[in-house]
PASE-310138 format. One line per 8 residues: number of its first residue (from 1); their letters; for each residue x, z, y of C-alpha. Coordinates in Angstrom, 1 decimal. Each point is the difference from the previous one (the first is absolute). Layout:
<rs>
NUM> a> X:Z:Y  ...
</rs>
This chain:
<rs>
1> xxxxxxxx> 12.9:-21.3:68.4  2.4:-2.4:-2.3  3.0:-1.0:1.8  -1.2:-3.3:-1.0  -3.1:-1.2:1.8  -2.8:-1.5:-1.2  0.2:-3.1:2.5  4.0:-0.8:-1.5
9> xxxxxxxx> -1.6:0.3:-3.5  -2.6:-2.3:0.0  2.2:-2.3:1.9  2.5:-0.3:-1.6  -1.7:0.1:-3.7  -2.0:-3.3:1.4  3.6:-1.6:1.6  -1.1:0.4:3.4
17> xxxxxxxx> 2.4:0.0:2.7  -1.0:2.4:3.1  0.5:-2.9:1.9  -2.6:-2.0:-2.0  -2.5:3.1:0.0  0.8:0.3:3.9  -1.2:-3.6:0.0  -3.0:-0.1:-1.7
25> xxxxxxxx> -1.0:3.3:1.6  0.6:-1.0:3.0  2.8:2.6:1.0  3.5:0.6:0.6  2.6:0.5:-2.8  1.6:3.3:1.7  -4.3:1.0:-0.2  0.5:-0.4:-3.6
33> xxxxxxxx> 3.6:1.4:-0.6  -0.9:3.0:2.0  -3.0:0.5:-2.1  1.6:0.0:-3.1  2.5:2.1:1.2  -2.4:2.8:1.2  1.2:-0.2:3.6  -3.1:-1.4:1.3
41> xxxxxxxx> -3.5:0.6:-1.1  -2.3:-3.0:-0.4  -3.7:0.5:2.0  -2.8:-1.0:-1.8  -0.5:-3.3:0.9  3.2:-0.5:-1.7  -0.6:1.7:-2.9  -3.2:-1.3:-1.0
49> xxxxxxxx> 1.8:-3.6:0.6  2.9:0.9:-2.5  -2.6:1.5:-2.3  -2.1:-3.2:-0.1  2.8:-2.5:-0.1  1.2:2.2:-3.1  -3.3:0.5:-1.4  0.6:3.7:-0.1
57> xxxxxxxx> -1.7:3.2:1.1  1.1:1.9:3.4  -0.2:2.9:-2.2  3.2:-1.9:-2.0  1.9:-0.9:2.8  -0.1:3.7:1.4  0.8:1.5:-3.7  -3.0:1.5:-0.4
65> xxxxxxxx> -1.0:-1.4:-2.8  1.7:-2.1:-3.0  -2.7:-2.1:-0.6  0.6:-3.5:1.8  -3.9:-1.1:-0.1  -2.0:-0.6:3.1  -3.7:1.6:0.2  -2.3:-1.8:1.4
</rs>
């Protein structure tokens, strides 16, 4: 996996602080910094939130694919 996660890239190439994602996820900001730092591993409740508030696939988020549409 890129040293970079998915999580920090979308993020940050939208200007969203992880304390405004935190927010509107409902979370904690260490949830979010530990995420992108690949200390913690998000269940997936929590993925499927990040992937619908960033209108992006699971399959994105988890590098396994580079396509950022959602199927549905």
């Amino acid at each position: 996996m890129a040293a970079k996660t998915r999580i920090k890239e979308l993020r940050e190439s939208r200007g969203i602080t992880q304390l405004k994602l935190a927010m509107d996820l409902n979370m904690n900001q260490n949830a979010i910094s530990r995420y992108e730092n690949s200390t913690r591993q998000a269940d997936y409740e929590t993925l499927i939130a990040i992937a619908d508030y960033f209108n992006v696939s699971i399959d994105y988020l988890l590098f396994r694919t580079d396509k950022m549409e959602v199927n549905k």
